[in-house]
C-alpha positions as CSV (number, residue, x, y, z in Angstrom):
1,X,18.3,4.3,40.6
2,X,21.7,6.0,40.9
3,X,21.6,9.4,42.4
4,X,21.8,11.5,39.3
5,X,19.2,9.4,37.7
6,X,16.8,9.7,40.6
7,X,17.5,13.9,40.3
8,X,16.6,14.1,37.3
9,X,13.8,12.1,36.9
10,X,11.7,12.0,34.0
11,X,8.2,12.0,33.1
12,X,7.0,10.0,36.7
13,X,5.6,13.2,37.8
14,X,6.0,14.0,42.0
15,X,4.2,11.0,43.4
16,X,6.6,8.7,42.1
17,X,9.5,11.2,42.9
18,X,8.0,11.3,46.9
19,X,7.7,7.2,46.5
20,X,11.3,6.7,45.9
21,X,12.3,8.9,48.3
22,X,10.5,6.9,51.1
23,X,12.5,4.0,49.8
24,X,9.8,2.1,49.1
25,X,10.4,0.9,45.8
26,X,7.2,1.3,44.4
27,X,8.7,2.5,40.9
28,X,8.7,-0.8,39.9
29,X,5.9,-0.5,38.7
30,X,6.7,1.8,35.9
31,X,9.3,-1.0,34.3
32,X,7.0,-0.6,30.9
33,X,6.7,3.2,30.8
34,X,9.9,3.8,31.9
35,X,10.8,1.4,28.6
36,X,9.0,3.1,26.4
37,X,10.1,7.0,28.2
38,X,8.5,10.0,28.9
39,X,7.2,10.0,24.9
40,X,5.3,6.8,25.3
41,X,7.2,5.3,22.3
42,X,10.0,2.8,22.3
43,X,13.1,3.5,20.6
44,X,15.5,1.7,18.3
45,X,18.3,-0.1,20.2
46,X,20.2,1.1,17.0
47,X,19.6,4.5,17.3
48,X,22.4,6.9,15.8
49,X,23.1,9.1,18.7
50,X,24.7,6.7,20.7
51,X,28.5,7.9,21.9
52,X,30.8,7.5,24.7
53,X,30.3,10.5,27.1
54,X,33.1,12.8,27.7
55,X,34.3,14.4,30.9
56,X,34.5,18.2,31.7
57,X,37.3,19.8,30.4
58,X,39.1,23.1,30.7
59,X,40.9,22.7,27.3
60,X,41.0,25.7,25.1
61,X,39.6,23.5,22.5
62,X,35.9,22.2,21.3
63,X,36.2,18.2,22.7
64,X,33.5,15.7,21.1
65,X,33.2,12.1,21.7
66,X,35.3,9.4,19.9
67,X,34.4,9.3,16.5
68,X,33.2,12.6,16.1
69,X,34.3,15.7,14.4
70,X,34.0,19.1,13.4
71,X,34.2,21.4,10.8
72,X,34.2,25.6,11.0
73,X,32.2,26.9,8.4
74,X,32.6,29.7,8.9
75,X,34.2,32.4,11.4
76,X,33.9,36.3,12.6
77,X,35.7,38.1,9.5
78,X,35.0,35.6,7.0
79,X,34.0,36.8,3.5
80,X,30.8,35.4,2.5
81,X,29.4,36.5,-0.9
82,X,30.7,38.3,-4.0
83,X,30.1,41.4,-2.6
84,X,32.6,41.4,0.1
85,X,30.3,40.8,3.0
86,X,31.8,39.6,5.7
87,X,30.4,37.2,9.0
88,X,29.6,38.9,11.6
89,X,30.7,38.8,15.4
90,X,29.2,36.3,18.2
91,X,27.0,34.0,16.3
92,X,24.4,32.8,17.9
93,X,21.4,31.0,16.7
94,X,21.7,28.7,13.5
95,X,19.0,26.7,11.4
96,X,19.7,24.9,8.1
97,X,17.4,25.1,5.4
98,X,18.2,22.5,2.8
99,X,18.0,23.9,-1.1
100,X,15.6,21.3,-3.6
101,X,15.8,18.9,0.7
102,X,19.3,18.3,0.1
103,X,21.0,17.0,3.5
104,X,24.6,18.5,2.0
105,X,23.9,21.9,0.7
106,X,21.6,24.6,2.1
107,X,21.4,27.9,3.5
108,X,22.2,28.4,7.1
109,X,21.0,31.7,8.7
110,X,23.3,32.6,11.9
111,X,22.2,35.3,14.2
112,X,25.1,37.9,15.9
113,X,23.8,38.4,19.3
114,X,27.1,41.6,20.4
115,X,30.1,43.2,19.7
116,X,33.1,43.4,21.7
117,X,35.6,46.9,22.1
118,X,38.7,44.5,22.2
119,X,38.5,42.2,19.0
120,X,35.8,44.4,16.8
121,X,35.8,48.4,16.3
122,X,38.0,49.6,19.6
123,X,37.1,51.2,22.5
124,X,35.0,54.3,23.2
125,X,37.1,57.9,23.2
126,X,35.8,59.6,26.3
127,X,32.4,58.5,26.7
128,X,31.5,57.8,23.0
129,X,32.0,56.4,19.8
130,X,32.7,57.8,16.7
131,X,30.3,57.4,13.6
132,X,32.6,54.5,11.8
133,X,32.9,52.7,15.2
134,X,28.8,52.5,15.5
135,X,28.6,51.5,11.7
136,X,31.0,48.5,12.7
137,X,29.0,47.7,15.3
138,X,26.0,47.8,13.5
139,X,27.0,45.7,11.3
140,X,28.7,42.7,13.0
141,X,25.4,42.2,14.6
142,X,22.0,40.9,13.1
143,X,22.2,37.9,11.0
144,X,24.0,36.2,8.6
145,X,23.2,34.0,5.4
146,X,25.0,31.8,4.2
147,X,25.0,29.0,1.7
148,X,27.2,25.7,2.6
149,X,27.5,22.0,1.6
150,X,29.3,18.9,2.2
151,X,32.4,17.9,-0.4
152,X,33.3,14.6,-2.0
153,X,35.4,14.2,1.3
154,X,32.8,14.6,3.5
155,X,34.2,18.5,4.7
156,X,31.5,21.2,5.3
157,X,32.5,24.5,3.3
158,X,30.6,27.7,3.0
159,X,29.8,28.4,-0.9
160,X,31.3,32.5,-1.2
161,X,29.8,32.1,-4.9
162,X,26.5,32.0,-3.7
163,X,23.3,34.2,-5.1
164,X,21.6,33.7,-1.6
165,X,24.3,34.6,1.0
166,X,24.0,38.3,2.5
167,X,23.9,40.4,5.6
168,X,20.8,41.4,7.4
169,X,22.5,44.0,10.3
170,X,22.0,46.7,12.3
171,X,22.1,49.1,9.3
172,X,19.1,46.9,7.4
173,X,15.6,49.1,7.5
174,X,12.9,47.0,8.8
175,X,9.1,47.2,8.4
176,X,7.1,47.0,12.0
177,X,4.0,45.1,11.7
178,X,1.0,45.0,14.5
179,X,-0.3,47.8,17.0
180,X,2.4,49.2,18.3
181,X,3.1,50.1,14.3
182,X,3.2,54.2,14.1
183,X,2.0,54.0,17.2
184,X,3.2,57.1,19.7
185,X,4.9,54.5,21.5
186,X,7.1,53.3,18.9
187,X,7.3,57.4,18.1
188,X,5.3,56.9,15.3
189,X,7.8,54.8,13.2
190,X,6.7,52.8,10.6
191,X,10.2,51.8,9.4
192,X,12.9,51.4,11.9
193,X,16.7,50.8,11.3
194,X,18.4,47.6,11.6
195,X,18.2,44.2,14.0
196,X,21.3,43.9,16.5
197,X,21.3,42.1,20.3
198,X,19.8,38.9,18.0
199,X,20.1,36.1,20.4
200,X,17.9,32.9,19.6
201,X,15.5,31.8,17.2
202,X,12.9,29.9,15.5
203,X,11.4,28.9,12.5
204,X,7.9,29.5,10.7
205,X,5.8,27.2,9.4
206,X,6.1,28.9,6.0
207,X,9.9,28.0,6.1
208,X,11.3,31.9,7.1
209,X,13.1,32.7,10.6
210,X,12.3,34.6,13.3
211,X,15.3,35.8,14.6
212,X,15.0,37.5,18.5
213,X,16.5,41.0,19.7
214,X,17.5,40.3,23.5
215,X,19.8,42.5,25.4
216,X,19.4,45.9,23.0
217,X,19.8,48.4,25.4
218,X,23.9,48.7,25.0
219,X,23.8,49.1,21.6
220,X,20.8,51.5,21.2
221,X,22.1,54.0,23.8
222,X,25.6,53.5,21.9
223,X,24.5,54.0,18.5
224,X,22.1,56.5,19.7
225,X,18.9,54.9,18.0
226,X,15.3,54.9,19.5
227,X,15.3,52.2,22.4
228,X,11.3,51.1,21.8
229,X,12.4,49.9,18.2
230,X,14.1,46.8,19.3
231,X,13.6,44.0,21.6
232,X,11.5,42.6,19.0
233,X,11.0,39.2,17.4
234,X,11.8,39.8,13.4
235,X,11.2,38.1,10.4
236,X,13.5,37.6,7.1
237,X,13.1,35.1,4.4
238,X,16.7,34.1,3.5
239,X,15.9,32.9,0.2
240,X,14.8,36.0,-0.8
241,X,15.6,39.7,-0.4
242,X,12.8,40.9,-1.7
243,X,10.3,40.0,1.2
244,X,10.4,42.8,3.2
245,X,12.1,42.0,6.9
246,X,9.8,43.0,9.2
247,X,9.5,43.6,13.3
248,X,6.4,41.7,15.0
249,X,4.9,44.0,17.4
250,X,1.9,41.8,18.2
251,X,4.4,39.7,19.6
252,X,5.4,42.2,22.7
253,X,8.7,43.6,23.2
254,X,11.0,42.2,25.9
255,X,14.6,40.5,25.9
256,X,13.2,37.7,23.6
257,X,15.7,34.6,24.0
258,X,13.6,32.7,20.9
259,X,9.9,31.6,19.6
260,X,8.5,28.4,19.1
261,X,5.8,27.8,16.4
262,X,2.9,25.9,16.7
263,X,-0.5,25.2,16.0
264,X,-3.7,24.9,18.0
265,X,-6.3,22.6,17.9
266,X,-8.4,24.8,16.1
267,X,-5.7,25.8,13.1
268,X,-4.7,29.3,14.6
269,X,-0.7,29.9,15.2
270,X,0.8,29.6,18.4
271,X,4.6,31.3,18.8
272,X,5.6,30.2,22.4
273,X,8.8,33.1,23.9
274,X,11.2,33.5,26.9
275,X,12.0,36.9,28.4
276,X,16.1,35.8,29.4
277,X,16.2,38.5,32.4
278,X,16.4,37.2,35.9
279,X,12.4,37.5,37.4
280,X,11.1,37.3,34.0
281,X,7.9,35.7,32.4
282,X,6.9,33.2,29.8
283,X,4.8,34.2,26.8
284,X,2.8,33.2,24.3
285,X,0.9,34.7,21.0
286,X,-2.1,33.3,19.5
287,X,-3.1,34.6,16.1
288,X,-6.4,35.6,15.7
289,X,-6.8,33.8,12.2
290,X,-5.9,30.5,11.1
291,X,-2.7,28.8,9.8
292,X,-3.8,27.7,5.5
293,X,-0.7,25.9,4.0
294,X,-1.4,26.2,0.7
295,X,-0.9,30.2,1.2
296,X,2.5,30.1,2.0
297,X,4.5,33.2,3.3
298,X,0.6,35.5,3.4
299,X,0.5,33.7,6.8
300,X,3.0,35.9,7.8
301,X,0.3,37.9,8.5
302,X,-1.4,35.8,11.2
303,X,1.7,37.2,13.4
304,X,0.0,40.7,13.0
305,X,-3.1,40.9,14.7
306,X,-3.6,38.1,17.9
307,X,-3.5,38.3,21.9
308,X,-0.7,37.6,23.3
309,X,-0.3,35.7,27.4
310,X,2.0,35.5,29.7
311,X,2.1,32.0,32.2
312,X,1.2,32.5,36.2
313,X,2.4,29.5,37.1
314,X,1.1,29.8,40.7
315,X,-2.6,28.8,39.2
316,X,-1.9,27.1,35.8
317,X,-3.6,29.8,33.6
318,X,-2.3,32.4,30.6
319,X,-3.0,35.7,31.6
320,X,-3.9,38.5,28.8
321,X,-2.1,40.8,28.5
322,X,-4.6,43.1,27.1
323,X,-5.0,47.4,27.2
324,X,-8.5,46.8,28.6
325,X,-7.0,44.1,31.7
326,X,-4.6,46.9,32.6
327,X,-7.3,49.6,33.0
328,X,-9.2,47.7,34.4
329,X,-6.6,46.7,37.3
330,X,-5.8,49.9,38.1
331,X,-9.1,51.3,37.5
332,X,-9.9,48.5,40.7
333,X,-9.2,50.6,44.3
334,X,-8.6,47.0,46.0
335,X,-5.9,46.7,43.3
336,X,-2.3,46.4,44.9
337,X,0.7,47.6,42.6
338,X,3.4,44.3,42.7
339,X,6.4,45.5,44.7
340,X,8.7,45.3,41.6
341,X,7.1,48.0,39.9
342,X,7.7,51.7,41.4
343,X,5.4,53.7,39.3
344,X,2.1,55.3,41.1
345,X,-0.9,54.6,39.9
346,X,-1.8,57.5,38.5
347,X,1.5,57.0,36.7
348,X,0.7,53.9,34.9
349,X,-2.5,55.1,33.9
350,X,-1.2,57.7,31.5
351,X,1.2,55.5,30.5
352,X,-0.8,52.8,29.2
353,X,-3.6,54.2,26.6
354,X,-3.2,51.9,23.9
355,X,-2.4,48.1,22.9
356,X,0.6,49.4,21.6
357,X,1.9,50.8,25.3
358,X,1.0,47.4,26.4
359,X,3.2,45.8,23.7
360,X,6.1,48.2,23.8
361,X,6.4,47.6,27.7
362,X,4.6,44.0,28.0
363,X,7.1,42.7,30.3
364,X,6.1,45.6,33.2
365,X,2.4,44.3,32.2
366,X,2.8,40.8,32.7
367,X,3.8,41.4,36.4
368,X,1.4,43.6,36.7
369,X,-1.1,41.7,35.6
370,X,-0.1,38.6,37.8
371,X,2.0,36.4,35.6
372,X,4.9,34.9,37.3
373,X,8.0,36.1,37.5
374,X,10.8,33.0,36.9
375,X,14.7,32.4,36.7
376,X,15.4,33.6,33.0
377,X,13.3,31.6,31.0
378,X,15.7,31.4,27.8
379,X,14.9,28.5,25.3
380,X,11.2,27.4,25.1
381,X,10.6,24.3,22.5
382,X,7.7,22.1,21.7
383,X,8.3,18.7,21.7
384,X,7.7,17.0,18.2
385,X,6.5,13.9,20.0
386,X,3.5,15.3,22.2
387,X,2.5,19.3,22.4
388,X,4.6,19.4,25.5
389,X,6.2,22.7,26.4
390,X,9.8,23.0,27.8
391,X,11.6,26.0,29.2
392,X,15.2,26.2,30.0
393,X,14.9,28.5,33.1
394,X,19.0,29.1,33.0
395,X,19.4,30.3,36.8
396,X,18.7,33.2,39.4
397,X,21.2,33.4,42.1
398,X,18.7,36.1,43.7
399,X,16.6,33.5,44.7
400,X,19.7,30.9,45.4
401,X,18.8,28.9,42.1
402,X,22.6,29.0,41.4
403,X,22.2,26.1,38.5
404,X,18.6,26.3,36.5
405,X,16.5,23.9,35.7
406,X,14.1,23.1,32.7
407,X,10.0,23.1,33.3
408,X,8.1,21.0,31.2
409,X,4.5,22.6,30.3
410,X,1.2,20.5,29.8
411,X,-1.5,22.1,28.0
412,X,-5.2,21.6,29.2
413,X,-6.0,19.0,26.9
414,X,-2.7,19.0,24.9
415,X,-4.3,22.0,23.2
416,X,-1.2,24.8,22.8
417,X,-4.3,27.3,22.1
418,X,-5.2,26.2,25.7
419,X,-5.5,28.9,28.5
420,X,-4.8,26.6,31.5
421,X,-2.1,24.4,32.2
422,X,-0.2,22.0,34.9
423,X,4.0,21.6,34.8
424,X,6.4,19.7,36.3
425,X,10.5,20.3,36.9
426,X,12.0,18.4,34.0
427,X,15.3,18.0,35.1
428,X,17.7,20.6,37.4
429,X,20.6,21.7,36.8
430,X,23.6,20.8,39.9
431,X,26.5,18.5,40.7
432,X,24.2,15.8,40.9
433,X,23.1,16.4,37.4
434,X,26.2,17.5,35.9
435,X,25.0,20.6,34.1
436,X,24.8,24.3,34.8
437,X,22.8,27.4,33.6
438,X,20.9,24.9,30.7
439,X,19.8,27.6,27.7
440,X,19.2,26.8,24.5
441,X,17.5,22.9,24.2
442,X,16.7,20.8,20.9
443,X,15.0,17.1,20.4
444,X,16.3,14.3,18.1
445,X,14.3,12.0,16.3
446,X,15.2,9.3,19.4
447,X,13.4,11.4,21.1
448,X,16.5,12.8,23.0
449,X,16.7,16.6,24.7
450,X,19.6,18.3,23.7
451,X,20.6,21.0,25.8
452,X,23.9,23.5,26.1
453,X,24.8,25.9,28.8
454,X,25.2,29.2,29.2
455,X,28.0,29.9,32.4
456,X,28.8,33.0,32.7
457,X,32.5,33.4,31.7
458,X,33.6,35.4,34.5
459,X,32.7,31.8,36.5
460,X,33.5,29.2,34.5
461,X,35.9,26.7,36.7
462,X,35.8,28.8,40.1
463,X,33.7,28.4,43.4
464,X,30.2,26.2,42.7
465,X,30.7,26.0,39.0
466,X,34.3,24.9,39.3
467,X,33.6,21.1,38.7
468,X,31.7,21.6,35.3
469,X,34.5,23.0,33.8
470,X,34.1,24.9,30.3
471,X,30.6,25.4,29.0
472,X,29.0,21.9,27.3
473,X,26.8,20.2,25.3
474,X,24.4,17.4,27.1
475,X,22.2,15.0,25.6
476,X,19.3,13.7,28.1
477,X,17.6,10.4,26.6
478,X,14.1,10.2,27.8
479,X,13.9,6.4,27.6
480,X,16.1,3.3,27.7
481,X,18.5,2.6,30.6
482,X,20.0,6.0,30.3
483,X,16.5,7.8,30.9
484,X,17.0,10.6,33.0
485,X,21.1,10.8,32.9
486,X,22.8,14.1,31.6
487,X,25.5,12.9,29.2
488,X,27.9,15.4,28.2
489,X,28.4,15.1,24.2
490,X,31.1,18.7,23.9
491,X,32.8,20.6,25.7
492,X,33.7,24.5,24.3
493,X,36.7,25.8,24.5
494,X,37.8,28.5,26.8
495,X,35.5,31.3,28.5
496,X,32.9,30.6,25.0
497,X,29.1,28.6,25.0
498,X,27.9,26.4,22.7
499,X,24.9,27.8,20.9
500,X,22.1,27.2,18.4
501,X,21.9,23.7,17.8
502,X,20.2,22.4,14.5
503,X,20.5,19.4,12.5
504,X,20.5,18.7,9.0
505,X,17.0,16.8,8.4
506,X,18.1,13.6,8.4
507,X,20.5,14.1,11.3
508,X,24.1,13.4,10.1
509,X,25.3,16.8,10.5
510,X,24.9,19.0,13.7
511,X,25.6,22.8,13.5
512,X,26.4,24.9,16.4
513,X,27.7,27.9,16.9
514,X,30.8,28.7,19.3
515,X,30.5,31.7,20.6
516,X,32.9,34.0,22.5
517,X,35.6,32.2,23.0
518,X,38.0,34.3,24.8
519,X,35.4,36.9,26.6
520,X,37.4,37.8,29.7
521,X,40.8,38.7,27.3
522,X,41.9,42.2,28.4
523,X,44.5,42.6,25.6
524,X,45.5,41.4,22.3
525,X,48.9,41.0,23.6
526,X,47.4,38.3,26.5
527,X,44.6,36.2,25.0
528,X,42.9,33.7,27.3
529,X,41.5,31.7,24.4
530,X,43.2,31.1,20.5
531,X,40.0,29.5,19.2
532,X,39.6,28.4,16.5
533,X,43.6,28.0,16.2
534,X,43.8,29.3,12.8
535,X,47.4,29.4,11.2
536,X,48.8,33.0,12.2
537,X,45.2,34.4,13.6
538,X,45.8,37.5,16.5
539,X,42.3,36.6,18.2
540,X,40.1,33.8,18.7
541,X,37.2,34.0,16.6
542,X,33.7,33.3,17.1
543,X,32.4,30.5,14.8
544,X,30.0,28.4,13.3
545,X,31.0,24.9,13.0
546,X,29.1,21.1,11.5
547,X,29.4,17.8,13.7
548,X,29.5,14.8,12.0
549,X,30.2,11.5,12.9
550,X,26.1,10.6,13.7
551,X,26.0,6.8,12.3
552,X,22.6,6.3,9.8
């Protein structure tokens, strides 16, 4: 094996990693599982996503392989209905949702994770903003919907006309759901304005999203709204406006990256989450009911009332995080406080009276309960191929983990309702690799990890990060002679990430979002980035765009 190959290993698990390094040659052995990959399945030589890797590139441009393109759909500013809404700023998160399973016209919902001073509502005068710049920033956040399809010519467009499109923002009222709901810790809200910070995603099995709040804190203390009513995971329904969007408390509040939906063995849901902070845990919520199909969006109550875990990876298991295991902690005199909190004990005992307290500051609980903290778990996904678990841990240069890495999770018996599990390190980020800072990760149907990355722009092209260039997209096959080898498919254009990768269902069309391109610009007068190179544009703008070029 070549050296990259050998680094990034998959599925052979650490005996046959310590085997090769001996020399030894032992791996031989694994010619017919190392044919069929990690997914135990053998894939068509045909298979659609082959292409002809590209290099790293500093272009202020989005690069794809030959015979490739893209389309932008749309773009920050953009009208998008008949009511003059506009799309908002720093997209984010995308999934398609075809209308009557078309592969060339759906909707596409588009989260807007932040606003910017520069290229959005201006700068603050003296230490605040006025009202009109806090509605603008309210409003360029939260999500977008949007209805688009593919023409005669085979161009994606964004329908304007369309009876579905809207804005759900930082101005929308939302319903909060679960314990923490008019809870004293919440300050007895049962109604909370708007979604903003929306980083990630996932779907339901009842076809809505669930949109994530991540870093809220800015724009709370800005816009001078009640910090413990975001940092949520939300739910909208984006073909229609009249299910109420709604604020999951039973699923904990923390700088949620996305959720994952499953099911366990026995029926009941399973939402997997990553907390994106560096020294930060990995969750998961089991409902306490069961998942019926036939019932359709009611199961949108099975994310109200469940327990919810966070992983301690030291020993394999899912730790509750439970009112009841926190009193009973510090009720314990042998109990030690973790280092990383600096509350007393007396402290944390008035602060945590409820399953709501628990909820509203889960993330304190988790480490104090013993869950693990790890290097910014951002994108968790469950593989369509066999229950596994994996988590894009994007770095932690605290702890000298300059690159990231992504952890794949076994289930005790491939159960996700499991309380035990074993892992391994999937593959890790480095030179050797040629990927840094790995955040948000899809599969294709070839059984193929998708995964883009997530440099900070302040780094991109200087010291250890100078030789990946501009943010990318890689593909990692998990079988066939290119098992194990990170194979850059894009490259974004200057100072932005690639984002929210979803394809159509039958995989000719890959949307992404591009997403501050242009961060470290100072003035209008001096942009570092003129992305998306629109005829006569003063900015670059933020973007959603369609690949195509996949051969069926």
């Amino acid at each position: 094996m070549d050296r990259r190959t050998f680094l990034t290993f998959l599925g052979t698990g650490a005996a046959a990693l310590a085997a090769a390094s001996t020399g030894l040659g032992v791996l031989e052995g694994k010619a017919e599982a190392a044919e069929k990959g990690i997914f135990g399945f053998h894939v068509d030589k045909n298979a659609k996503f082959k292409f002809e890797p590209i290099a790293p590139s500093s272009a202020d441009e989005l690069l794809l392989p030959k015979g490739f393109k893209y389309d932008v759909v749309a773009a920050y500013g953009d009208i998008i209905n008949n009511q003059g809404d506009v799309f908002g700023f720093n997209c984010d998160f995308t999934i398609y949702f075809p209308i009557e399973g078309s592969n060339t016209r759906g909707l596409l919902w588009v989260n807007h994770e932040y606003s910017s001073d520069l290229f959005v509502h201006g700068a603050k005068s003296g230490d605040k903003y006025s009202a009109e710049q806090i509605r603008k920033m309210l409003y360029t956040q939260g999500g977008s919907i949007i209805e688009v399809y593919r023409d005669a010519a085979g161009l994606w467009k964004m329908d304007t006309s369309s009876k579905y499109a809207r804005r759900v923002s930082g101005l929308t009222p939302f319903a909060l759901t679960g314990p923490a709901k008019g809870s004293l810790a919440v300050g007895g809200a049962t109604t909370v304005q708007g979604t903003f910070a929306n980083c990630s995603g996932g779907t339901t099995l009842w076809n809505t999203v669930l949109s994530c709040e991540e870093n809220y804190e800015a724009t709370s203390t800005d816009a001078g709204l009640n910090m413990t009513h975001y940092g949520w995971v939300v739910e909208v329904d984006p073909f229609d406006p009249s299910f109420p969007v709604r604020k999951h408390t039973a699923l904990g509040r923390f700088h949620h990256e996305n959720s994952a939906m499953g099911i366990s063995k026995d029926g009941r849901i399973v939402v997997y989450m990553g907390d994106d902070k560096t020294d930060a845990c990995i969750y998961k919520y089991i409902s306490d009911g069961k998942y019926v199909q036939s019932s359709g969006r009611s199961n949108t109550s099975l994310l109200e009332n469940g327990q919810l875990y966070a992983a301690d990876l030291r020993n394999g298991k899912w730790i509750l995080l439970s009112h009841g295991a926190v009193n009973t902690a510090l009720m314990n005199e042998k109990y030690v406080i973790p280092s990383a909190i600096k509350s007393t004990r007396a402290d944390l005992l008035k602060k945590y009276t409820s399953q709501a307290d628990v909820l509203v500051h889960v993330a304190e609980v988790a480490i104090l309960l013993g869950a693990t903290p790890t290097d910014r778990p951002e994108d968790l996904e469950i593989s369509p191929f066999d229950n596994t678990i994996f988590v894009a841990h994007t770095n932690n240069d605290v702890h000298g983990n300059i690159h990231g890495h992504i952890t794949r999770l076994f289930e005790k018996d491939n159960d996700l309702g499991a309380t035990e599990f074993d892992f391994e390190i999937f593959a890790a980020g480095g030179r050797q690799s040629g990927f840094s800072a790995p955040d948000n990760i899809t599969f294709d149907t070839a059984g193929n990890l998708w995964t883009v990355t997530d440099i900070s722009s302040s780094k991109l092209g200087k010291g250890v990060y100078a030789s990946f260039k501009n943010n990318g997209v890689f593909v990692i096959p998990t079988s066939g002679n290119q098992q194990g080898k990170a194979l850059q498919f894009a490259s974004a254009p200057v100072e932005a990430e690639m984002t929210g990768p979803w394809f159509t269902p039958d995989e000719s069309t890959l949307f992404m979002a591009v997403q501050h391109p242009g961060e470290e610009t100072k003035s209008l007068s001096d942009l570092t980035s003129r992305w998306p190179h629109r005829l006569g544009d003063h900015m670059p703008r933020p973007a959603v765009v369609a690949i195509t070029g996949f051969k069926k």
